[in-house]
C-alpha positions in Angstrom: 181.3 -23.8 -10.1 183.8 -22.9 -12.4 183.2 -25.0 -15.0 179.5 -24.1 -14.9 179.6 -20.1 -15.2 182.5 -20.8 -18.2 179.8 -23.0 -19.5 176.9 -20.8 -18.9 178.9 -17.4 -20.4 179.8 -19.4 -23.6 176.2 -20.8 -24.1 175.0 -16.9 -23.4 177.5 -15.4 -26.1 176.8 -17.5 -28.9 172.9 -17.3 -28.3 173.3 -13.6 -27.5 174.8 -13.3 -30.9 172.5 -14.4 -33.2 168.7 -12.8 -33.9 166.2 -15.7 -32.6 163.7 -17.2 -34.3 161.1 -16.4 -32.0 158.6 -14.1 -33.5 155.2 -14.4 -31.9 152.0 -14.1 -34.3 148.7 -12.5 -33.0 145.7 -14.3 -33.4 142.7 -12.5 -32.4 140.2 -14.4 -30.3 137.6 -11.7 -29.1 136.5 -8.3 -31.5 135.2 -5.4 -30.2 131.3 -5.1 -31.0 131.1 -1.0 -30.8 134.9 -0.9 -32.4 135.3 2.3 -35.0 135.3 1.1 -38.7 137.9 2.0 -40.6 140.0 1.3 -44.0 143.1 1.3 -44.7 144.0 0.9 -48.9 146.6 -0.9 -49.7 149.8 2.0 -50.6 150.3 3.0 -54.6 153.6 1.3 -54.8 153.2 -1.3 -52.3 154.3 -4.1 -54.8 157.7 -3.1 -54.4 157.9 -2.7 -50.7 159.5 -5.6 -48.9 156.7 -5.0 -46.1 153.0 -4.1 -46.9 152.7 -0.8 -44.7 149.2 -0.6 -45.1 148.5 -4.0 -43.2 150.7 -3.9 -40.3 148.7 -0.2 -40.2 145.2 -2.0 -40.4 146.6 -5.0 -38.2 147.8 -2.5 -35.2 144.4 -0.7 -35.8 142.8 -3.9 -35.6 144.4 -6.0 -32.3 143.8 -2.5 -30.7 140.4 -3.0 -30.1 138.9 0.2 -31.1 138.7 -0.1 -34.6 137.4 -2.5 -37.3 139.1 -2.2 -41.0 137.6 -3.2 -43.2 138.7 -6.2 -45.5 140.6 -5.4 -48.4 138.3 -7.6 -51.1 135.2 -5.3 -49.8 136.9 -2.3 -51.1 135.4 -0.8 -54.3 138.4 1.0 -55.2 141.7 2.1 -54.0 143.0 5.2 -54.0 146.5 6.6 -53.1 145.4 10.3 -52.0 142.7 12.6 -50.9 141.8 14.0 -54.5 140.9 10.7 -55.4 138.7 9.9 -52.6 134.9 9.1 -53.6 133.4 9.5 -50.4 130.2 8.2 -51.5 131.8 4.6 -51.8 132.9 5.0 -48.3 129.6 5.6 -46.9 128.1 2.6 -48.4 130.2 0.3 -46.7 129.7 2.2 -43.3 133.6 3.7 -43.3 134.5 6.2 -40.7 137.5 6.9 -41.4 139.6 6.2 -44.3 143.8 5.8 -45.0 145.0 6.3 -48.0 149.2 6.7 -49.3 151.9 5.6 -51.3 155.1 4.6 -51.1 158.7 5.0 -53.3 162.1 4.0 -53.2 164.2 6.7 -51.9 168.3 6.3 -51.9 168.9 3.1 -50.1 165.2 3.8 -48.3 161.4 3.9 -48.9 159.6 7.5 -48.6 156.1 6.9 -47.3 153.3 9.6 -47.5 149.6 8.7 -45.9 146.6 10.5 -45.6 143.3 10.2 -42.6 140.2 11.0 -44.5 136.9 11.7 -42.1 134.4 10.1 -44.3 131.8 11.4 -42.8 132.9 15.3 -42.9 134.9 14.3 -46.0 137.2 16.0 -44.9 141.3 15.5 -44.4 142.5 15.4 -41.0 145.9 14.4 -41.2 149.2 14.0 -43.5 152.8 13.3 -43.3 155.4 12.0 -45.1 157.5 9.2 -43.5 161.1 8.0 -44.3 162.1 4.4 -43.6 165.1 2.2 -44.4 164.2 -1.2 -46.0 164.8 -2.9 -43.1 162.4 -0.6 -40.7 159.0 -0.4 -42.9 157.3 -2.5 -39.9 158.8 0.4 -37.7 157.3 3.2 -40.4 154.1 1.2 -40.3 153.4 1.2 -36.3 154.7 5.1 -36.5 151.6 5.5 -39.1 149.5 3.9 -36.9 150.8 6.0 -33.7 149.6 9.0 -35.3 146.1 8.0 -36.6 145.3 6.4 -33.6 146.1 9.7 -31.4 144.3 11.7 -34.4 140.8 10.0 -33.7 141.0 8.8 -30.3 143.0 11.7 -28.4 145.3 8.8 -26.9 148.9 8.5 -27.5 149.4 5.3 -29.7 151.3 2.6 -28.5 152.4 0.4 -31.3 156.0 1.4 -31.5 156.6 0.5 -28.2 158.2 -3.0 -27.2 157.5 -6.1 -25.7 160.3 -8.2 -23.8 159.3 -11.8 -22.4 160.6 -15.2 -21.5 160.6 -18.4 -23.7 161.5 -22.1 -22.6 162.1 -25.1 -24.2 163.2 -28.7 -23.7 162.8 -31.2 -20.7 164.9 -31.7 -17.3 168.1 -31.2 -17.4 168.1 -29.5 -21.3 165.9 -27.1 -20.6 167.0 -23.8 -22.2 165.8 -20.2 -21.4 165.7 -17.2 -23.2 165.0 -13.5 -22.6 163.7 -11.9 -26.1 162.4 -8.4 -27.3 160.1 -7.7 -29.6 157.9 -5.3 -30.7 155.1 -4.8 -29.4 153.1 -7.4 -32.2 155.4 -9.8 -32.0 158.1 -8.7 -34.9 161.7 -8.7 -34.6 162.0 -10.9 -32.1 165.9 -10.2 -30.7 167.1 -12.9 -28.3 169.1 -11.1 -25.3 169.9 -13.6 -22.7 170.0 -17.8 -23.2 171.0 -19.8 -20.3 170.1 -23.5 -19.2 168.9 -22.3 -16.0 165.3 -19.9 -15.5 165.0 -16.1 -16.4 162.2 -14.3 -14.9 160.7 -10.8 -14.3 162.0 -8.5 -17.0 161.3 -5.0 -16.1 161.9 -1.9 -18.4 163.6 0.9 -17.7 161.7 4.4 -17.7 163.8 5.0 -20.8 163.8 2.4 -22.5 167.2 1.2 -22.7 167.9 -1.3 -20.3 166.3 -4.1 -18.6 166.3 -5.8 -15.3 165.4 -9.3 -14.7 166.1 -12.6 -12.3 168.5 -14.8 -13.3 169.3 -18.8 -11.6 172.6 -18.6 -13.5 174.8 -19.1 -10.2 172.3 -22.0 -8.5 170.0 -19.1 -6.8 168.4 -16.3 -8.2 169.8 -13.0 -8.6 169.0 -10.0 -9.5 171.1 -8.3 -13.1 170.2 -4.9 -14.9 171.3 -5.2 -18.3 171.7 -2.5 -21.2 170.2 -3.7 -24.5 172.3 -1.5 -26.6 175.7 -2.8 -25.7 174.3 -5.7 -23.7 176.9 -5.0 -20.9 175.0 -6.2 -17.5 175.8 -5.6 -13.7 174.6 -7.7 -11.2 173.1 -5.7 -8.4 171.4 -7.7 -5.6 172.6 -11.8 -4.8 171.8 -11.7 -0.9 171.1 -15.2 0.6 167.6 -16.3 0.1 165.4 -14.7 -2.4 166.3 -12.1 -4.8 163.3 -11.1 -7.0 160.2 -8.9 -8.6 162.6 -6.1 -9.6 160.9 -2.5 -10.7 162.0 0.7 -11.5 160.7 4.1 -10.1 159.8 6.6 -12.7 162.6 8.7 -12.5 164.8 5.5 -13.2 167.1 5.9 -10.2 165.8 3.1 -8.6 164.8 -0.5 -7.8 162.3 -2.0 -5.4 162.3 -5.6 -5.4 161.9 -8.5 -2.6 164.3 -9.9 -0.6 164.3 -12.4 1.9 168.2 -11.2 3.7 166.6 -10.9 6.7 164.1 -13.5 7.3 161.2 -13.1 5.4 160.7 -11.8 1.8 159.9 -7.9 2.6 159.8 -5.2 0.4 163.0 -2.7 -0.3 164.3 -0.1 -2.3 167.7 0.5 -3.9 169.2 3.7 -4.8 171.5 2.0 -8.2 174.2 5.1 -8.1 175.0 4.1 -4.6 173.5 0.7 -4.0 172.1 1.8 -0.9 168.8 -0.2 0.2 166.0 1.2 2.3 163.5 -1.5 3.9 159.9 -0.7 3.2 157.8 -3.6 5.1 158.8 -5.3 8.3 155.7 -7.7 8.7 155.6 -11.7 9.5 153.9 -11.7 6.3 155.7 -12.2 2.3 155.5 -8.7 0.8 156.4 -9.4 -2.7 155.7 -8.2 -6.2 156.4 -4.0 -5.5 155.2 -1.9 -7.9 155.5 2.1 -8.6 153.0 4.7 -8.6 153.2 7.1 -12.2 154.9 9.6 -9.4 157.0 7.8 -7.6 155.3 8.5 -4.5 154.0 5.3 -3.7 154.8 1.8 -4.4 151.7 -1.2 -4.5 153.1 -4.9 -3.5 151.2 -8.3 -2.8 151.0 -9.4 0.6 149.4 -12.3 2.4 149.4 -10.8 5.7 145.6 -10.7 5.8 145.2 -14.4 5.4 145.5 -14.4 1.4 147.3 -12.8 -1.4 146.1 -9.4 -1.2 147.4 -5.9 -3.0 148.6 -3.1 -0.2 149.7 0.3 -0.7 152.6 1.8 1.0 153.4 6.2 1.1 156.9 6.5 0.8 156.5 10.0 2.4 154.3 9.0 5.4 155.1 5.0 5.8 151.7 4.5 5.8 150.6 1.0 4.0 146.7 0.5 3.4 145.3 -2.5 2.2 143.4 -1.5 -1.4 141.7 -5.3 -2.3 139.3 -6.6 -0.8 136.9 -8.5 -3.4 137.8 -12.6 -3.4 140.9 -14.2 -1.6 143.3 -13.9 -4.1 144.7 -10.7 -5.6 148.1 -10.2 -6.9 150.8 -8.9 -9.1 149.2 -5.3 -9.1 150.1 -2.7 -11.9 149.0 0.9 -11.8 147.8 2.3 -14.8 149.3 5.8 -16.5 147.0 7.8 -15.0 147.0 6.4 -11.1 143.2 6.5 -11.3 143.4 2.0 -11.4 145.3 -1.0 -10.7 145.5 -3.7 -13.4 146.1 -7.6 -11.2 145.4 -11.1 -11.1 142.2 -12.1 -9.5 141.5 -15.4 -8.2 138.2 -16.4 -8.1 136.1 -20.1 -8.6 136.9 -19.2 -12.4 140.7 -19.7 -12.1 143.0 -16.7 -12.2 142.3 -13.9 -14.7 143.1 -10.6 -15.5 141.1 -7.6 -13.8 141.0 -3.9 -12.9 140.5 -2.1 -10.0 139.3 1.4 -9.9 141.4 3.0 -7.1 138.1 5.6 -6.0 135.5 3.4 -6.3 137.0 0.1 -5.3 135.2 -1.7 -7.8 136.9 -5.0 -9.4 135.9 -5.8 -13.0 137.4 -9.2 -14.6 138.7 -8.4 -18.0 140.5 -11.4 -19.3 138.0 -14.7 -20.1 140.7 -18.0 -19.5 141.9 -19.3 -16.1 145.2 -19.6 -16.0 146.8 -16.2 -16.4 149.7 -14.4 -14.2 152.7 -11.7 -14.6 150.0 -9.0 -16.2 152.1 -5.2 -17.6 150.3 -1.9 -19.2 150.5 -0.4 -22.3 152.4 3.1 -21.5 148.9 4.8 -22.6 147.2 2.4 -20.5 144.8 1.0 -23.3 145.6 -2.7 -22.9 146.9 -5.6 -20.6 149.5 -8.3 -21.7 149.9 -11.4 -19.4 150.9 -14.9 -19.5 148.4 -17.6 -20.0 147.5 -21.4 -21.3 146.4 -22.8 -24.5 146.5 -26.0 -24.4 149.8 -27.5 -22.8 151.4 -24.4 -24.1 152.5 -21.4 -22.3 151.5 -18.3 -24.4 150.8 -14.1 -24.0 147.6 -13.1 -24.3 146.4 -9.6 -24.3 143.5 -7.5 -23.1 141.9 -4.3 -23.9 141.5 -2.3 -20.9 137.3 -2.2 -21.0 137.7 -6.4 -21.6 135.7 -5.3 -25.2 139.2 -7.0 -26.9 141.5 -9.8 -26.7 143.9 -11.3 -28.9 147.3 -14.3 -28.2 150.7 -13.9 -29.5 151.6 -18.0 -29.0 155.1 -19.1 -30.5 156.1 -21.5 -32.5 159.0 -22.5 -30.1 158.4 -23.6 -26.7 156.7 -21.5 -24.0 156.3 -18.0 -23.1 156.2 -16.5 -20.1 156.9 -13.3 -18.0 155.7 -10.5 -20.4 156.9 -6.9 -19.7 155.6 -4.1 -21.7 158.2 -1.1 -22.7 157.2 2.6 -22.0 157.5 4.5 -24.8 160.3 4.6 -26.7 160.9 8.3 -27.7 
């Protein structure tokens, strides 16, 4: 056993080390008919940039389902500010909304300044000036975006945020894992974990800053919470049996998660300052997959106590657990959205397995995603779009979803498989 973790550590330093090549590229593969048009010029200045701003701007517009922009070779002219806006031209190609800026070297940085014209009102509804250091335009660009998005649609933008997810590659006994983030299109792809046995269920942190995840590294899966910064890890929970489906409460103090200690895999809670676990089920049943309400009040977790795979909900305050699925014979892996109002899940059907929502009044289920084979689905923290795990081909790729189904788009990679998607909160 020895011999193994000295193996496994050094494998893990020297892969933790080095930035992986493992940036995933989006490929759209369904537009939003009634999506917002909308331009974005290409920046005065953008020749010298080592990243064109403007299209990581229109490309986060774009994957995000609610707008349309508008391809640069239909442009009639490009201007760099407001007082050189003809609006007239704008209109003719059916613009709503127009983005206009420039961009210079600054010290050892770029200074970025963009504009949101209302083509219809001409009219200018928003400006700022951006600094960026030449190694963070893609991170000025998604903080561009941020802002026009929550200027038009009202809703906190989402771009800056991160993704973290699992890749694999090889055959039998070479099989290798990795743990990765990224942002949230698939840039900057940091590896933060390798080891030659599986990783699975990354879960963020309310703030951001650390993750936890299941790791096989000792011959049986354990539970770790690791800190991205420093990448200094604990491990928290290795009971006999299983040790899985970590998630964090809101206020970040802690973990549910399933654990089979006692028998069956139940549902319990640990407090991570004094490690401290509280049972939540007691059934014959698996009670897996817990989840937290956006107060902390409640947790959601998939049962099969009723037959099937089906989504329960258990009151922390009162004990109470009410069954909330009912459509089909398969539900699973349930996700609140922001808001409380729904629950985001995998729905089993004679389709295959895809990506639905709930509403949590109503009761009514509505499939989103349009494959078979999808799983491990997370919310963007404004609660406009799904990422999951899905098929193309023999390859395992993410796929994502607009919340209405309007929208989809895949983020496949060039190396191996991906799996296990988790989608950060927001980052500041």
């Amino acid at each position: 056993m020895k011999s193994l973790m000295t193996a496994w550590l050094t494998a893990t330093l020297l892969l933790v080390s080095q930035l992986a090549q493992a940036n995933l590229t989006i490929e759209i593969t369904r537009g939003n008919e009634s999506a917002t048009p909308i331009a974005v010029v290409p920046f005065a200045g953008n020749e010298a940039l080592p990243d064109d701003v403007a299209r990581v701007v229109h490309d986060d517009l774009e994957r995000s389902g609610y707008f349309d922009p508008l391809p640069r070779r239909q442009m009639m002219d490009q201007p760099s500010s407001a007082d050189e806006v003809r609006y007239a031209n704008w209109k003719a190609l059916d613009v709503r909304y127009l983005v206009v800026g420039s961009a210079s070297r600054e010290g050892n940085g770029y200074r970025l300044r963009f504009e949101l014209m209302d083509v219809s009102g001409e009219k200018r509804m928003l400006g700022e000036v951006v600094t960026a250091s030449g190694d963070d335009l893609r991170g000025a660009g998604h903080h561009i975006s941020d802002q026009i998005f929550e200027a038009i649609t009202g809703i906190r933008g989402a771009f800056s945020t991160r993704i973290a997810y699992v890749t694999s590659q090889g055959v039998g006994n070479n099989m290798q894992f990795a743990l990765h983030v990224a942002d949230a299109d698939g840039h900057n792809s940091r590896e933060v974990l390798g080891s030659p046995e599986p990783i699975l269920s990354p879960a963020w942190s309310p703030d951001g800053r650390k993750l936890a995840y299941v790791s096989f590294e000792t011959e049986r899966p354990a539970i770790y919470v690791q800190e991205l910064g420093s990448g200094k890890r604990a491990r928290i929970s290795s009971f006999e049996g299983i040790n899985g489906a970590p998630a964090w409460s809101p206020d970040g103090r802690r973990l549910a998660m399933s654990l089979s200690k006692d028998g069956q895999p139940e549902i319990y809670v640990m407090d991570l300052g004094s490690r401290n676990l509280q049972r939540i089920t007691n059934d014959a049943a698996i009670d897996t997959e817990p989840s937290w309400g956006p107060d902390g009040r409640s947790l959601v977790f998939t049962s099969d106590r009723s037959g099937g795979p089906q989504l329960y909900r258990h009151d922390l305050a009162s004990g109470e657990q009410k069954r909330l699925t009912f459509t089909g014979g398969y539900n699973a892996r349930g996700r609140f959205s922001p808001d409380g109002e729904a629950l985001f899940l995998i729905h089993g059907s004679n389709k295959g397995f895809q990506v639905a929502r709930q509403d949590l009044d109503s009761g009514r289920l509505v499939t989103l995603s349009q494959s078979g084979a999808d799983e491990s689905p997370s919310v963007a923290p404004n609660g406009t779009m799904v990422i999951f795990a899905t098929q193309q081909g023999n390859s395992g790729v993410l796929g994502a979803v607009t919340a209405d189904g309007r929208a989809s788009f895949r983020l496949p990679s060039a190396q191996g498989d991906v799996r296990e998607p988790a989608w950060s909160p927001f980052m500041n």
